[in-house]
N, C-alpha and C positions, 0 to 999 in steps of 0.2 A: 312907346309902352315898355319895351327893352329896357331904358335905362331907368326908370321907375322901378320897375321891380327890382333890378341889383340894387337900388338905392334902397328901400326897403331890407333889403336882406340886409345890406352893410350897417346899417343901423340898426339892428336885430342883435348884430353880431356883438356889437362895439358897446352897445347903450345896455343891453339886459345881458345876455346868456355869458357874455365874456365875465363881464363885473358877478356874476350871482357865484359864476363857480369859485372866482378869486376868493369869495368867503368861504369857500369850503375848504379851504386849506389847513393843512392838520398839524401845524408846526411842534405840539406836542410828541405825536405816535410816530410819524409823519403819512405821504399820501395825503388823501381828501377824507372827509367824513362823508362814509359810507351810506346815509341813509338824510332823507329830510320826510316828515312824513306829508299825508294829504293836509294837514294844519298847520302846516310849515315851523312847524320844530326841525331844528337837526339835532339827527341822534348822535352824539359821539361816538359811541360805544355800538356802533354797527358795524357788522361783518365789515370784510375789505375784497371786492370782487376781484377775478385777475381781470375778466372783463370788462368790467368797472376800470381798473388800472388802466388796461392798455389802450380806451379809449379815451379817458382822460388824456394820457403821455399823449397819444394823436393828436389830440385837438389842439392841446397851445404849443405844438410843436410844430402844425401844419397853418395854426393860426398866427405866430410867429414870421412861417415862410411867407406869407400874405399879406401881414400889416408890418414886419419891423419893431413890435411893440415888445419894446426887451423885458416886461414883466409878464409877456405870455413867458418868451424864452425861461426866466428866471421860474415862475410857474413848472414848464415843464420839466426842468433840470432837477426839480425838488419831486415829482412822482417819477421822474427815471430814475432818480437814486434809490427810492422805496422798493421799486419794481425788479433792479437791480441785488440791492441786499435783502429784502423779506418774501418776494414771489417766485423767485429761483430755487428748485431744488436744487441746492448743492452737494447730493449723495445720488442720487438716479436722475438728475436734470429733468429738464421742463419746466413749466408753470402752475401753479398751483389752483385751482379753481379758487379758493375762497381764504382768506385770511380774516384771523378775528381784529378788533379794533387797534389790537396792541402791533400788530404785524407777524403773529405765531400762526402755522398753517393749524385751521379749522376742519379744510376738508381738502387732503391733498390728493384727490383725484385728479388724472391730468385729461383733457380733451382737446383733441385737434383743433375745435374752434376755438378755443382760447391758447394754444400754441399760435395758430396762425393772428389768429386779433395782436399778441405781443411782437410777432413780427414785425406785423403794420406797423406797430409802433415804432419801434424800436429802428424800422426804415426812414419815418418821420424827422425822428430826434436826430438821427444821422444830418437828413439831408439841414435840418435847420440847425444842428450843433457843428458836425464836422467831426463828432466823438467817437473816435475809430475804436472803442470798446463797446457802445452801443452797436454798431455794426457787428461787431464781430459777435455778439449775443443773438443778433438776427440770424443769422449764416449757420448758427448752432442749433438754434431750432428749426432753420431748412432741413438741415441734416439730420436733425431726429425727428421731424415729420415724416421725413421720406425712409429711414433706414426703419422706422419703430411703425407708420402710419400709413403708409401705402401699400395696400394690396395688390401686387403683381398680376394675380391670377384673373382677376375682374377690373384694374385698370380702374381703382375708387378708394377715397380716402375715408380710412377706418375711423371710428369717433370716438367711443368711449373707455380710457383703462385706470386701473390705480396707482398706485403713487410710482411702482415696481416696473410698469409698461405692461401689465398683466391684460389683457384683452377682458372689459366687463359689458354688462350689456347697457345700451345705450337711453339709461333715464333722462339726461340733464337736456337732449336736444332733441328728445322725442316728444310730439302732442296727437292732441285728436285719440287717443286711445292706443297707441303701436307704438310701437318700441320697434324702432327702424335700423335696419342696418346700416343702410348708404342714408344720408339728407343729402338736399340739395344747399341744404342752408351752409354745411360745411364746407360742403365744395366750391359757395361762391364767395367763404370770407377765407378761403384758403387762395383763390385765385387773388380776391383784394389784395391779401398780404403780398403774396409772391410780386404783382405786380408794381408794389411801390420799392419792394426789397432788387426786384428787378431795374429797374429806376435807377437807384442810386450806384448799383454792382454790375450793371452790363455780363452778369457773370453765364455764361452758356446753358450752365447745369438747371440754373433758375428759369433764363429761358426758353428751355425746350420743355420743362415740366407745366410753364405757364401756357403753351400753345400746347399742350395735351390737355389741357384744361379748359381750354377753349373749345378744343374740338369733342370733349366729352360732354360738354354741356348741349354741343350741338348732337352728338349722336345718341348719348343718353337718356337726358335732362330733357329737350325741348319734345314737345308733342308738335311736328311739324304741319300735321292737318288741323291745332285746333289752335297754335301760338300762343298754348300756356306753358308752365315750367312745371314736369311733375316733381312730388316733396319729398316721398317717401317711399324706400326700394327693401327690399331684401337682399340679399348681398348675391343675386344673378343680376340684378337691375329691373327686378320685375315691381311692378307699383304698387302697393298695399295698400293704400287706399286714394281715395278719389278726392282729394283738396284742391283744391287753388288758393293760392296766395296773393294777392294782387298786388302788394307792399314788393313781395323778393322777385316777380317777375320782374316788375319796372326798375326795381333796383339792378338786378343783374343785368337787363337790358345795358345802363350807362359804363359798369362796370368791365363787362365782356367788352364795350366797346373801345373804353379806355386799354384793357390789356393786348386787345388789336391794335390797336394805332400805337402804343408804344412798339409792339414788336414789328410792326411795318409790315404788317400779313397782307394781303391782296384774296379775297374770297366774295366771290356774291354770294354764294352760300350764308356766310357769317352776318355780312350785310343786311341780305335780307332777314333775319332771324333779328338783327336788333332792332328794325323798325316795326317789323310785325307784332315782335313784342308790345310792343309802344302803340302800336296802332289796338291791337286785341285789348287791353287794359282799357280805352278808350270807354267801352262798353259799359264798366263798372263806375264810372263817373256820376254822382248824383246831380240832380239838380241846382243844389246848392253850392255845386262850386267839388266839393269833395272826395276824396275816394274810399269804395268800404273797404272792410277786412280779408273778410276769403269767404269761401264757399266748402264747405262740406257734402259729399254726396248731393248737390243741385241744392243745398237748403245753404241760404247766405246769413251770412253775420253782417249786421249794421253798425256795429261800432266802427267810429272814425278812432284809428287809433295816430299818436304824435310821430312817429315815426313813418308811416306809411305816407302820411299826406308829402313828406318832406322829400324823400325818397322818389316821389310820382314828379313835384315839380323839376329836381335834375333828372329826371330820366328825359321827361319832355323838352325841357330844355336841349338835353342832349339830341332827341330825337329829330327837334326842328332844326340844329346846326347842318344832320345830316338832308334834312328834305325839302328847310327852307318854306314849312306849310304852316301858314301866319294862320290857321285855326287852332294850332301846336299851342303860341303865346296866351290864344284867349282861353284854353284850359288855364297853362299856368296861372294867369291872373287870375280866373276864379281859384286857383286851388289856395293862390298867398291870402288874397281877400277871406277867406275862409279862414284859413290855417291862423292869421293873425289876428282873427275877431272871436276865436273861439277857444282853439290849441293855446294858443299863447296866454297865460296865467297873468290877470290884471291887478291882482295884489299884491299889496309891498310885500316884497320881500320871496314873491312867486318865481319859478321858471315858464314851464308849458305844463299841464297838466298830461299824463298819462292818456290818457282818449275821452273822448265825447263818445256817452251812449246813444243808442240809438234815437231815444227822445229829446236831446239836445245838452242832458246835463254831464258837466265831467265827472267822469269814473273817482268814487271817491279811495283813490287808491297811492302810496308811498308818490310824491313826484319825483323823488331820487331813490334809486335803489341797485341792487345790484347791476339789472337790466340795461337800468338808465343812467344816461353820460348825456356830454354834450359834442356825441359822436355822428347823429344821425341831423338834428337840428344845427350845429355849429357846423359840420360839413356841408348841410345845403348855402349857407348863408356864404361860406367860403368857397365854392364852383360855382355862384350866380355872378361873385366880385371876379373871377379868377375869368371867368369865361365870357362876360360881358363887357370886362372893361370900364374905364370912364367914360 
């Protein structure tokens, strides 16, 4: 069954998601075009996410390192340059949350998750390019995460400022009604970063902030009597309200566990928190193969959304490497049999559709947009090849 499904993925990767985005390339503005809608027009003239950016730059940089296929490379040499000359502020540094089509800052608010998202990136493009000024753009936004974005006093990474580093309050990563001080969600794509930037630089500083981040997840983040991940804090780390996320649990499950095994930690503590994870999520699995959204105050959302489903199958994946429990694979298989009968967009000229509501139909909503890359989908399809093998 194993290698059916990597097979599956690898032709996922190669046959649609690689080729759709290769059309989006923006050789006019440069970057990609910003926007495709739910009727599969692309917009030209749509914003230019940094988000958006720095997942693109990931993907054919990391899909590059996986297939050898010198027009991912060529791909992503063309959005690290964009990334490089139009999402850099070059008067107060960072990144720009949003760029208009032309590549002039729209909204130069800067936020730690999309500091860290360019990391990732820009850790990516290193290891697939070798381009010691892409590194050295990484290393500068470590440095001004950490000197502009970390809170000493509470031991949590701050989220939201303006262009200036002026501390605002936190819209762009806040949901559910709050306006959060601490997410979870930042602290686990700050860990991502750190971790691939840690990867390529062995550098100490990187990795002792990356194993604080580990252990805040566990001292913090985890609810150890219920093996959910709380979302939303106050800046004491107290919980504001009562979510579950079932997409960022699973997720940060494989992720925490990858930033372990790089840094050669040794914890049952940590251990146990990644499979529990893994096993807690279990719960929320539908019949169909699926998994839902989240839960607010005990009342659940049933949208399958594209991202969650993809994210759940490498977590299990990951999950069974560490426990070897062959009921681990028969989730995954329903979760791809799903994912690919339904998530996956059968129109020419389609990607994946943004989610399935609750009653089976897709969300008629942008398929590309700022949000959405082929970061979460293209990553799965590249850790089922990477991790399975021929």
């Amino acid at each position: 069954m194993v290698y059916e499904l990597r097979k599956k993925a690898e032709e996922e990767l190669l046959n649609h998601i690689a080729p759709f985005w290769l059309k989006l390339i923006d050789n006019e503005n440069g970057g990609f075009y910003g926007e495709v809608s739910y009727d599969l027009k692309i917009n030209k003239e749509s914003v230019k996410g940094g988000i958006q950016t720095s997942r693109i730059l990931w993907f054919f940089s990391a899909a590059y390192c996986v297939t050898k296929n010198e027009e991912y490379k060529k791909a992503a040499t063309h959005i690290y340059e964009f990334l490089r000359d139009k999402l850099f502020d070059k008067e107060f540094n960072g990144v720009y949350w949003m760029l208009d089509y032309k590549g002039n800052p729209s909204d130069t608010r800067k936020h730690i998750y999309c500091q860290a998202f360019a990391i990732y990136a820009l850790s990516e493009y290193y290891k697939a390019t070798a381009d010691k000024e892409a590194l050295d753009l990484a290393m500068n936004l470590f440095s001004l995460i950490e000197s502009k974005g970390f809170n000493k006093e509470n031991s949590a990474y701050l989220e939201e400022f303006d262009r200036e580093w002026n501390i605002t309050p936190n819209e762009m990563l806040s949901e559910n009604g709050v306006i959060a001080e601490i997410t979870t969600n930042t602290h686990l794509h700050v860990l991502e970063g750190y971790t691939t930037l840690y990867e390529v630089t062995k550098d100490s500083r990187v990795g002792e902030r990356l194993k604080e981040l580990i252990y805040t997840f566990y001292n913090k983040i985890y609810d150890k009597e219920e093996h959910y991940l709380k979302i939303f804090f106050d800046n004491k780390w107290n919980t504001i309200i009562d979510v579950k996320s079932y997409g960022h649990d699973i997720e940060a499950s494989w992720l925490i566990d990858d930033a372990y095994k790089l840094l050669g930690l040794k914890d049952e503590n940590i251990e146990k928190m990644i499979v529990d994870i893994a096993y807690k999520i279990k719960e929320q699995i539908q019949e169909d193969g699926s998994l839902i959204n989240e839960a607010e105050n005990g009342v659940k959302d049933f949208t399958r959304v594209w991202w969650v489903q993809v994210e759940a199958m490498i977590g299990y994946l990951n999950a069974y490497e560490r426990t070897h429990d062959e009921s681990l694979l028969k989730i995954i298989d329903k979760l791809m049999t799903y994912t690919m009968a339904t998530m996956v967009d059968p129109r020419e000229g389609g990607e994946w559709y943004w989610s399935i509501e609750a009653d089976g139909k897709p969300t008629e909503r942008s398929v590309i947009e700022p949000w959405k890359a082929p970061y979460h989908n293209g990553r799965f399809c590249l850790e089922f090849i990477k991790r399975i093998g021929e």
